[in-house]
Each structure stands twice: as structure tokens, then as C-alpha cells.
N, C-alpha and C positions, 0 to 999 in steps of 0.2 A: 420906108413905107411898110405898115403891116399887111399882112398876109390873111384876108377872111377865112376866118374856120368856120366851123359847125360843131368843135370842140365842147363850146360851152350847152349845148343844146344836148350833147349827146350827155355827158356829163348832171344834166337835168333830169333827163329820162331816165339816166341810171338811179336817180336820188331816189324817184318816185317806188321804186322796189325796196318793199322791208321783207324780213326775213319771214316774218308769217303773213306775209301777202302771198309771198312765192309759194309756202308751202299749203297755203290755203285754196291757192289755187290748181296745184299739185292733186289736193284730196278732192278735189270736185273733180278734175279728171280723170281719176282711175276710178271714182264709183261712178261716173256716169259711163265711163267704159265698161263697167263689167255688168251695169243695168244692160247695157245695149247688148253682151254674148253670156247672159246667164248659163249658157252649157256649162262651163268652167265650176264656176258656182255648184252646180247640182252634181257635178262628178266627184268632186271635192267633199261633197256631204254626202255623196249616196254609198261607198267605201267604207266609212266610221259605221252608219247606219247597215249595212248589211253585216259589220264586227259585232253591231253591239246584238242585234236579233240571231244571227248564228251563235255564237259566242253560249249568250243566256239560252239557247233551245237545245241546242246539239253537246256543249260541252259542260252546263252548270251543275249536272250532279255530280260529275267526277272534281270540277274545280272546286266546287263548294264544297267540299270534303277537306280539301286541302285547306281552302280560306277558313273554315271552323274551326280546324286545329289551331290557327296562330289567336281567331277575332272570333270565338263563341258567338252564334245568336245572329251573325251576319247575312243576308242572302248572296248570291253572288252576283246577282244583276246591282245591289248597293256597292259591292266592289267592284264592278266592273266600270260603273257608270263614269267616275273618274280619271281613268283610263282612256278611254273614248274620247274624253274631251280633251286631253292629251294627243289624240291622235286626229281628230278633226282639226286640231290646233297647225299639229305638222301636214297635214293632209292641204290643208290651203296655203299653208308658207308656202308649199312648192310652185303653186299656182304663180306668187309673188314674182318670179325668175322668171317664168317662162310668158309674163307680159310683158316683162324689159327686153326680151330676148324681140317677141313683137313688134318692139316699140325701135329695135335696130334694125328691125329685115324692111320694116316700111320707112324707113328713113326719121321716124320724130326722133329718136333719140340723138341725133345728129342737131338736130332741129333745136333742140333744148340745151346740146351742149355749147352751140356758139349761142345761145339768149346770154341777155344777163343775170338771170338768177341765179340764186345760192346756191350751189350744190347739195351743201348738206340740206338746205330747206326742200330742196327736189326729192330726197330722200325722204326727209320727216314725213311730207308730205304725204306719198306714196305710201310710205310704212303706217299712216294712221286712216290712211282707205283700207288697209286690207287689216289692219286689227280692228276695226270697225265693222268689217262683214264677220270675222271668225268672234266677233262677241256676238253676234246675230246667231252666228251656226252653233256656237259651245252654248247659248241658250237653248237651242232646239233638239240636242244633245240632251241638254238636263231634264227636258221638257217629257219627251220619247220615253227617259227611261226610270222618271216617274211613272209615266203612263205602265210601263212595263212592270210596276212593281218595288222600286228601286226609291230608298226614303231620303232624302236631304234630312239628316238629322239637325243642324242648324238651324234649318228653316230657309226663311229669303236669302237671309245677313249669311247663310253660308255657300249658298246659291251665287251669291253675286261678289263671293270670295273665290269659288270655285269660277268663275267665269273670266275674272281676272286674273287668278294663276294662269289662265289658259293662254290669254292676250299676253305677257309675260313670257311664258312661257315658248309663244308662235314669236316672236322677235330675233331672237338668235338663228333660228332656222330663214329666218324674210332676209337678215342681211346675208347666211349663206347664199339661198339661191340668187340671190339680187350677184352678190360673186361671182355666180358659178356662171350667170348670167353674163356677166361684163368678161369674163377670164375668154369661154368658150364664145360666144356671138353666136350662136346656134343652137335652137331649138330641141333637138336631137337629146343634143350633149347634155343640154342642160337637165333636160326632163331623166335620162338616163341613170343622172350621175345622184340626183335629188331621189330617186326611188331608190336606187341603192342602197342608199343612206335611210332611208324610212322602215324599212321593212327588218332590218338586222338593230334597229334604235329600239323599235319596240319590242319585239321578242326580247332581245338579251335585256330587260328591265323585271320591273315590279308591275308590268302594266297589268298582266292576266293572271298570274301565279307569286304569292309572298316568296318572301324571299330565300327563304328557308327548304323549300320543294325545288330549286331551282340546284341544275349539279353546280358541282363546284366552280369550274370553269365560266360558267354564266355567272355565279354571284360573282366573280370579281370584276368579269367586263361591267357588270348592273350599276356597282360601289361607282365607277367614273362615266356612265350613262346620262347624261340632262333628263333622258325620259324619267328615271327613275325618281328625280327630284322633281323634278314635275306631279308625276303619278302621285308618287304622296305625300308631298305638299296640298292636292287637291283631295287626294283620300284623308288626309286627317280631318280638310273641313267638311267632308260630307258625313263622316261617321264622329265627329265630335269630340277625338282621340289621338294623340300620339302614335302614330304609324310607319315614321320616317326609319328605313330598314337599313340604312346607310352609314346616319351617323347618329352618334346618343348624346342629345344635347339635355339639358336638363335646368336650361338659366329661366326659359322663360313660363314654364309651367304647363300640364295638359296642354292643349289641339295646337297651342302656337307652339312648341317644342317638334312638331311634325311640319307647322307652316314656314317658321320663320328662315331655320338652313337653308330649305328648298327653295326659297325665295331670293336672298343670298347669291345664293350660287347661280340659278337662272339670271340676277341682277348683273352679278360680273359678267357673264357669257354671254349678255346682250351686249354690254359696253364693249366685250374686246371684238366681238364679231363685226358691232353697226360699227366700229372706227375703221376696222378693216376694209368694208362697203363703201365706206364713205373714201375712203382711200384710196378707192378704186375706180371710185366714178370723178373722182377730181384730177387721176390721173389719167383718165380716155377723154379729160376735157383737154389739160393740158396735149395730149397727143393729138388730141382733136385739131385745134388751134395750128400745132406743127405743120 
């Protein structure tokens, strides 16, 4: 005599989840969570915005000195502006961690890991809410520092290159803190450990100063820097030139010979970081389950 299950019912319900249902549903809940505590948001952008209006008032004669010797003709609020969005970029990754961190002290993320959705699709998810808002913020970045003076030599087309090295560029940092996120389970640690990392990523780069002004000791930390491939990857497309200080490529000609490397290398550092992430939260499922 058989034995009634509910096997086949549960087995149903599991059919009805595809992987970008999961994660579509993933991205409607982290922006409708961060529509509901925009503080985050405006902390995240008010940081970059007070670099980039100190930075160009307090510091641009003396850096524009330096920036002219290597880029004749340049302002320094047109070199700085890249940078900024660089740094608005990491400014909100961090944010990235410290909602998963949220999302364990109130119990959802517990919540999520016995659902049956994808993992990785919970991630994708998640990760195309917040490159979503940091294309919002590295617009308003570029916006600010036209207003300030500051020219997008390209135009739109390079505008909305520069906007997407940015989102690129914010990926590798989302899966850190999403890490540092799941490693520590605490708020603290996580915010602690992510500013650490923020503030010694940008200095020791090409963010504010070429790379040639910089002592020696900093040009070498800058050469293995993500920032610095970032920065100018975004600085070539905004000034319409080869500016990559790192490596001398020379296959693919003027502005892409500054984009392409730096693209590259952000492209692998996304891959090995999100597998790491993703590796992380498939195993607090598995412990979960335990």
C-alpha cells in the first residue's frame, strides 16, 4: 500500500522558480528597501560630493600643476571628476554588505536561505539593485562636475562609458563586502573592515595625483590598485586619450588603449571575487540546512 506524499506538489512549486524570476524578484527588494531608508543612499553620495567640491577649491592649484606637467591644457576638476566616480562607485559597494549584514540581524536572510531559490540568482539579483542606484549616483557625479567646470570630452558616448566603468568597476567591491558580510554577521565588523579598505584603495592610486608625483613606494602599491585601473580607464574616456599609467598597451589605439586594460582587469576581479560570494552564501545555506 502507498504511502500519500505531498512530494509531487512540493516538487511543483519548486518547478515554478526560474532563475531570473528569483533574481528579479531579489532586485525589486533591495530597491524597494533602500527607497524606504534613503539615509544610506545620501551618505554614500554626500562623501564623494564633499571630495569632489574640497578637492577642486582647496587643493586645485597646487594639483593642477602637477596634472599639467604630465596632460597640458587640462583643468583639474576634468581630472578629478573621474576619480570621484570611482570613488562614489566604492562609496556605495560598502553599503552593499552592511544590508546583508541587516538582512541577518532581522532574521530574512535566514528566511531566504531555506526558500528555494537560487543562490547565485539571490546574489545577481541583489548585485543589479545596487549597480542600479550607483549608475543613478556616478550620473550625478558627472552631472555636479560639469556643473563645476569639468568637460566630458567625448560627449554623451563618453559619459555613459564613464558611468559604466563605474558599475564595473563597483562589482568586485559588492561581492567583497557581501563577504565580509556573510564571514563576520555583524554590522560593526563589516562597516569597519570595508572603510579600511576604502580610504588607503584611493590615496595610494592615480585617483587625485598622476602617477609620476606620486613617491616611489606608492607608485608600486597604485601598478596592483583596482582603483587605479578604474580611475583611468574612466579618465581616458572623459579626456579622449590614453592615460593608463600602469600598463603601455598599444594594440588597440588612442582612448581604448587606456579603456580596454582597465576593463580587463576590473573584468577578472569581478569574476574571481562574485565566485568567492557566491561561494559564501551557498555555503551558510548549506550550514543553514545543518
Amino acid at each position: 500500500m502507498s504511502i500519500p506524499t505531498d512530494q509531487p506538489d512540493r516538487d511543483l512549486t519548486r518547478s515554478r522558480n526560474s532563475f531570473l524570476g528569483d533574481a528579479w524578484v531579489n532586485f525589486k527588494r533591495w530597491n524597494l528597501k533602500a527607497v524606504r531608508n534613503p539615509f544610506v543612499l545620501v551618505v554614500s553620495l554626500a562623501q564623494p560630493i564633499i571630495f569632489l567640491v574640497l578637492f577642486t577649491e582647496v587643493f586645485g592649484n597646487v594639483a593642477g600643476a602637477a596634472v599639467n606637467r604630465g596632460i597640458p591644457g587640462i583643468s583639474y576638476e576634468t581630472y578629478l571628476v573621474p576619480a570621484i566616480t570611482i570613488q562614489v562607485a566604492l562609496a556605495a559597494a560598502i553599503t552593499s554588505g552592511i544590508g546583508l549584514v541587516n538582512d541577518i540581524e532581522n532574521g530574512m536572510f535566514e528566511k531566504v536561505l531555506v526558500s528555494p531559490m537560487n543562490r547565485t540568482a539571490v546574489f545577481l539579483g541583489k548585485t543589479a539593485a545596487e549597480m542600479f542606484r550607483i549608475a543613478i549616483q556616478v550620473s550625478i557625479i558627472l552631472g555636479l562636475g560639469v556643473a563645476l567646470g569639468a568637460d566630458v570630452t567625448t560627449g554623451l558616448a563618453g559619459a555613459v562609458g564613464i558611468v559604466a566603468v563605474g558599475m564595473l568597476f563597483s562589482l568586485w567591491f559588492l561581492a567583497l563586502s557581501n563577504s565580509l558580510a556573510v564571514l563576520t554577521r555583524d554590522q560593526e565588523s563589516t562597516i569597519i573592515a570595508a572603510n579600511l579598505l576604502q580610504f588607503p584603495l584611493l590615496f595610494l592610486s592615480t585617483a587625485f595625483l598622476p602617477l609620476d608625483s606620486l613617491p616611489g613606494w606608492v607608485q608600486t602599491f597604485a601598478t596592483y590598485n583596482p582603483v587605479t585601473y578604474g580611475v583611468d580607464a574612466a579618465r581616458s574616456l572623459m579626456l579622449d586619450r590614453d592615460v593608463m599609467t600602469v600598463l603601455d598597451v598599444t594594440t588597440f589605439g588612442g582612448t581604448l588603449d587606456g579603456v580596454i586594460p582597465g576593463v580587463v582587469v576590473l573584468l577578472a576581479l569581478d569574476l574571481l571575487l562574485g565566485a568567492v560570494a557566491v561561494f559564501l552564501l551557498s555555503r551558510a545555506s548549506s550550514s543553514q540546512a545543518r
